[in-house]
N, C-alpha and C positions, 0 to 999 in steps of 0.2 A: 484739486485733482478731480478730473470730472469721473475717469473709470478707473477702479480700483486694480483693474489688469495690468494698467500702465506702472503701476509701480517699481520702483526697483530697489532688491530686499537685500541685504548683504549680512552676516552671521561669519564674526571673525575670534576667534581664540586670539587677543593681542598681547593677554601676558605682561601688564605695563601699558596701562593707557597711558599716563602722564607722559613717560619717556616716548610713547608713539603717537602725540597730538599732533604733530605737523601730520603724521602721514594719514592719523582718521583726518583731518581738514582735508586733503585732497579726496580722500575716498567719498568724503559727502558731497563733493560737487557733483558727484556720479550717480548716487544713490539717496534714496528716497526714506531711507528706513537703515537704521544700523544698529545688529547687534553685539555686542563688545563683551568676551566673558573674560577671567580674570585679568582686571582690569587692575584689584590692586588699592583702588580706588577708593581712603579713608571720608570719613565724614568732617574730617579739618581742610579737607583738599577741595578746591571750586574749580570743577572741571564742567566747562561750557563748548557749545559751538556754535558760532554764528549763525540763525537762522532756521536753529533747531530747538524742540522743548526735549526733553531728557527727563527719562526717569529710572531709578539706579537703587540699585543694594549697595550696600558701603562694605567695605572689607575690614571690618571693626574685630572682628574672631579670628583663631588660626586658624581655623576648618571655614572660614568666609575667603572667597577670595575675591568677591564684586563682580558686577555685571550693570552694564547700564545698555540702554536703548534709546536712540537720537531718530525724533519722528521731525522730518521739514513741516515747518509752518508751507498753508495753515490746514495741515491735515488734519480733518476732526478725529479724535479719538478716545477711548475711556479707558483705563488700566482695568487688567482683571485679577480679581484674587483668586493667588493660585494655592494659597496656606493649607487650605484641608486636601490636594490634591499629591503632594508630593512630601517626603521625608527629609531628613534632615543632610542626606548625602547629595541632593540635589538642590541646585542656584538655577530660577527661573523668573521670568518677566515675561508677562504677555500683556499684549492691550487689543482692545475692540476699533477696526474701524468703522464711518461710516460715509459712504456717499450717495446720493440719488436713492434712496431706500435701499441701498443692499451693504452685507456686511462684510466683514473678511477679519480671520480672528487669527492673531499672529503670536507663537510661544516661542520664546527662546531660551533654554535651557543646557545646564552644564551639572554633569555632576563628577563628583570628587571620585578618582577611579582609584582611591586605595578604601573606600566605604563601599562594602558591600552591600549589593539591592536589598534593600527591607520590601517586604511585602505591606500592603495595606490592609486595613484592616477588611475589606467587603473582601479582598482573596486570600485572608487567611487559610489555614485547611484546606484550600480549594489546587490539589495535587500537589500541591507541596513546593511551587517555583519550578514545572515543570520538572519533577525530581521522577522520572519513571513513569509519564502519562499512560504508557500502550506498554503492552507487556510484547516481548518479542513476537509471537505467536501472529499479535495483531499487523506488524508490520513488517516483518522478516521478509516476503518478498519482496515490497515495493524497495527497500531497503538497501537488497542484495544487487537488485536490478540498479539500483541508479549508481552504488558504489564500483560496479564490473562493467559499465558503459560508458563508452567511449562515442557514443554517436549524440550528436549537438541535440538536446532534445528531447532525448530520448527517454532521460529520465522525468520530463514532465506526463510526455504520454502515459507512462508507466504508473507515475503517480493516481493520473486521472481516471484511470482502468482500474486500477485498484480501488479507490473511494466511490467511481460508478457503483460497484458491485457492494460497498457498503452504503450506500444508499436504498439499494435498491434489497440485498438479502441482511445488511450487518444488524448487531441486535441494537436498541434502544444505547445502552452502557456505552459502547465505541464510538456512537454518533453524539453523546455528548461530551467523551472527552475530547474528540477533534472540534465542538463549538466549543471548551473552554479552553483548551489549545488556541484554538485561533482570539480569543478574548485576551489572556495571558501574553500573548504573541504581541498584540496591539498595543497592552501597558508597556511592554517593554521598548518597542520602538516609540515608544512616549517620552520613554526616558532615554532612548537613544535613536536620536530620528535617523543614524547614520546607517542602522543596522537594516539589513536585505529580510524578507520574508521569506519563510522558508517552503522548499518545493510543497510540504505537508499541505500547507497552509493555502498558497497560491492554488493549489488545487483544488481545495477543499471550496475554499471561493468560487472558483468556476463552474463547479458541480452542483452547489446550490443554487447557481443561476438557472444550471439547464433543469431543475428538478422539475416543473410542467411536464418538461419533454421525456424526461426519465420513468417518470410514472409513481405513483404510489408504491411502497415499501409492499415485500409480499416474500412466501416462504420460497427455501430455498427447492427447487424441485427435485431433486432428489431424496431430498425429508418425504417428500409424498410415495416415495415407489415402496413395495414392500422387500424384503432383506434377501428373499432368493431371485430376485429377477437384479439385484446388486453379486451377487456373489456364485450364480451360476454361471459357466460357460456357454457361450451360444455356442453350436454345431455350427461350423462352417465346412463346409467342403469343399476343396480343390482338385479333387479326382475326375469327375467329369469335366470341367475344366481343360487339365491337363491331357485328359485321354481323344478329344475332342482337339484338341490345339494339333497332337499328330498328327491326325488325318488328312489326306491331302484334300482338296475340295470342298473343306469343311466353309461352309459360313454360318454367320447368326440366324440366317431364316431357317435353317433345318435345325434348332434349338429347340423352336418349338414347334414339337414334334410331339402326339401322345405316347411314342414309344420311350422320348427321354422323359417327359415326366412319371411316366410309369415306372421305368427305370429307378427315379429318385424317389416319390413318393412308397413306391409298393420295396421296392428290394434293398436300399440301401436305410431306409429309414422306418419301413413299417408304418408310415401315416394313412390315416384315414384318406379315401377315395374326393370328401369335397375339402378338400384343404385348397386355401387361396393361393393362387400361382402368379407372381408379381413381377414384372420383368423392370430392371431401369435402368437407365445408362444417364452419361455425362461427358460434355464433348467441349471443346472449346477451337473459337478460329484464330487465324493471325490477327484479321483485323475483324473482327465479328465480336459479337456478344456471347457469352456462355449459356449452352442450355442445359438443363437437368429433363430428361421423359421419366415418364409413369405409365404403364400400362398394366391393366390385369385383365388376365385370362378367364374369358368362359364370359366374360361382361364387356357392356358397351360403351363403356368409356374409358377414357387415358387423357393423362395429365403434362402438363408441359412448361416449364416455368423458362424466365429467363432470366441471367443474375451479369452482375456489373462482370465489364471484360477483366476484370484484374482477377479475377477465380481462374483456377487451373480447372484439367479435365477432372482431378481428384476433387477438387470441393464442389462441383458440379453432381458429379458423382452420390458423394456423401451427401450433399443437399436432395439429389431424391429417393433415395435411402431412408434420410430422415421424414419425407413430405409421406413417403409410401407409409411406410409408420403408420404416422398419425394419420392420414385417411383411414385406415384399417381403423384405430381405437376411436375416431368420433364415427365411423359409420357400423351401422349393426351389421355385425357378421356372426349371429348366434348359430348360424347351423353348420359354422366351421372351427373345428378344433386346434386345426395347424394352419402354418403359412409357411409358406417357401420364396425366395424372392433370389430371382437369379438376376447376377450381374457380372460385367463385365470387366470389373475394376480389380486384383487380383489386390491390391494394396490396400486397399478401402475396408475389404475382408479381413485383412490379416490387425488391421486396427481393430474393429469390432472385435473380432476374437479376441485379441489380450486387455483392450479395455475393461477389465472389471476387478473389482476387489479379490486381490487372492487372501483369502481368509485361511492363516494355518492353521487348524487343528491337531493339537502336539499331544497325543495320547499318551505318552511314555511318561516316566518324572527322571528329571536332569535337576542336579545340584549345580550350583555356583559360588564360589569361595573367591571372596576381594580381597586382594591381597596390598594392600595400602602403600605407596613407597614412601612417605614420609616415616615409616617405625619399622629404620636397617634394623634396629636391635632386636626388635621380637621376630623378625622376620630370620633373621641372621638362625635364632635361638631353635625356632622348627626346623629350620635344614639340617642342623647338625640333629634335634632329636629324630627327625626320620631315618639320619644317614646311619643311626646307631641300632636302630630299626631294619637295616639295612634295603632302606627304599629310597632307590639315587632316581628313578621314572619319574614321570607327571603323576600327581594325587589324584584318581578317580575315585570319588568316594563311593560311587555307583559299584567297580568292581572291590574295592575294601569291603563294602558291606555283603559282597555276595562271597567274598571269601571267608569273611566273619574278620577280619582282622580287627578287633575292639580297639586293643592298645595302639592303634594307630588312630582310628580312630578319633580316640580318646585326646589325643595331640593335636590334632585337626584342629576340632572343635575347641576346647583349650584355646587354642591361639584364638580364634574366631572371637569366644566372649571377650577374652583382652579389648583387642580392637575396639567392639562395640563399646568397652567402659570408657576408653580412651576418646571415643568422639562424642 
């Protein structure tokens, strides 16, 4: 055989080779290499084929059921030992070829499917056979996304956006157990080459291809801001806006005007006189490219980006929104206090406004009483003692205690340690 490409490999479950000799003889005339698993095949039985060397497990046990592999003369080859690799639930054969210096290494493998996978010894400990690698928390989205989609695809993208982002913010702990995920993953299509790879995994593979392109691991940026610029409101306004929108004859060049900035800085908001005045807008064509502007007031420059046509007028918008921003925090602007940045996008506003953490601060104290339904009986026991109490309403322990009712109380609570002893 001059190229080991040429080959042709065939791996048949025959179940009774003896009874199916004529039809492995025909199959060899086709094929180059055959593997034959419960075969059945004692070591009192001389099972040959014309033309071929064979080497073979004999079905001498009840848990053995045989396997042999028929290489055509005069393919050079070397048997491999597969003894420290595999368990006693799996039947395997591999051998070495060689041609022109190059190799090609061929396993053929059966294991008994009422023997459960034993782990080896190098992944003992090592999560337990896939027993709970990610805890929800860790994959809940990508998860939920692939199980509620219906679009061809869509759950790989979905994958891949997820494991980006732990790549590039996830900690240390989640990026090793998706390497021994994928390590585990591979023994087991080892032992079952029939088995698919899973989206996890497939992904997880492609993302450390593009890791060059991803960049170094770095924090998440929000860990960097401090806790009131997450949990305060931005002021937005939509009154000028709107009272401006009436007007007949109105356009954007009479915006900027010193008397509507005076208007918002001095009357509606009380800001300081040099506060930054930043106008931006976002546009898009039918067939044109999307632009984001930047201008600020009272200076000689303005900014103007262009972004892929598939952007609406809103991410146009939003992107220079965001670009206005950060000009502001990399350029020094110490002798201004405020910023004002008008725009034209009524919906872009109204995102930035609710975008942020609503943090409730719950001043009062509320009680809460679990009421278990697996224990009718004790449950059963307080309705009638309240009923004798004569309190048929909802339990507030809040108004119990301000009317002092104790002996109800006192039931309450009664039931409550129960429970607790019970769980």
């Amino acid at each position: 055989m001059s190229d080991l490409k040429d080959l042709k490999i065939m791996y048949w479950n025959c179940r009774g080779a003896l009874s199916k000799k004529a039809d492995i003889e025909k199959l060899s005339e086709s094929y180059d290499i055959l593997f034959l698993a419960e075969t059945c095949v004692g070591p009192l039985h001389d099972f040959r084929v014309r033309g071929f060397d064979s080497l073979r497990i004999d079905s001498n046990m009840a848990n053995v059921r045989g396997m042999i592999v028929l290489i055509r003369n005069p393919i050079t080859y070397s048997p491999i030992d597969l003894s420290s690799m595999i368990d006693n639930s799996i039947e395997a054969l591999g051998i070495k070829l060689s041609s022109n210096k190059s190799h090609l290494f061929l396993i053929g493998a059966y294991r008994h499917s009422p023997s459960p996978p034993e782990i080896p010894l190098p992944y003992e400990g090592k999560l337990a056979w896939l027993d709970e690698p990610f805890s929800m928390e860790e994959l809940y989205a990508v998860l939920q996304s692939v199980k509620s989609s219906s679009n061809p695809g869509l759950d790989k993208k979905l994958a891949r956006n997820f494991l980006s982002k732990v790549v590039i913010y996830g900690e240390m702990d989640l990026r090793i157990k998706l390497n021994d995920l994928k390590v585990i993953e591979d023994y087991a299509r080892f032992r079952q080459p029939q088995l698919a790879k899973c989206i996890i995994v497939r992904a997880w593979e492609r993302i450390n291809q593009l890791r060059p392109l991803i960049g170094p691991p770095r924090k998440f940026e929000i860990f960097d801001y401090p806790y009131d610029a997450l949990t305060e409101k931005i002021k937005i306004n939509t009154i000028v806006g709107m009272r401006r929108k009436s007007e007949k004859g109105f356009s954007d060049t009479k915006m900027i005007l010193t008397d509507d900035t005076k208007m918002v800085i001095t009357e509606l908001y009380d800001l300081e006189r040099d506060s930054i005045i930043v106008y931006t807008d976002g546009s898009r064509g039918e067939h044109s490219r999307s632009t984001g502007a930047i201008v600020f007031e009272n200076n000689d420059y303005g900014y103007k980006v262009s972004l892929n046509g598939l952007c609406s007028s809103y991410t146009a918008e939003a992107f220079a929104i965001k670009a206005a921003l950060e000009i502001i925090v990399n350029r020094d602007f110490d002798r201004c206090t405020d910023m004002i940045v008008f725009s034209d996008c009524k919906s872009v506003l109204e995102t930035i406004k609710n975008n942020h953490l609503n943090v409730y601060k719950n001043e009062s104290l509320d009680h809460f009483v679990w009421q278990c339904s697996r224990y009718y009986e004790l449950r059963t026991k307080l309705v009638q003692e309240l009923r004798l109490r004569k309190v048929f309403h909802h339990v507030d322990v809040i108004e119990l205690i301000k009317a002092e009712d104790w002996t109800t109380l006192r039931v309450v609570f009664n039931f409550i340690k129960k429970i607790i002893r019970i769980i």
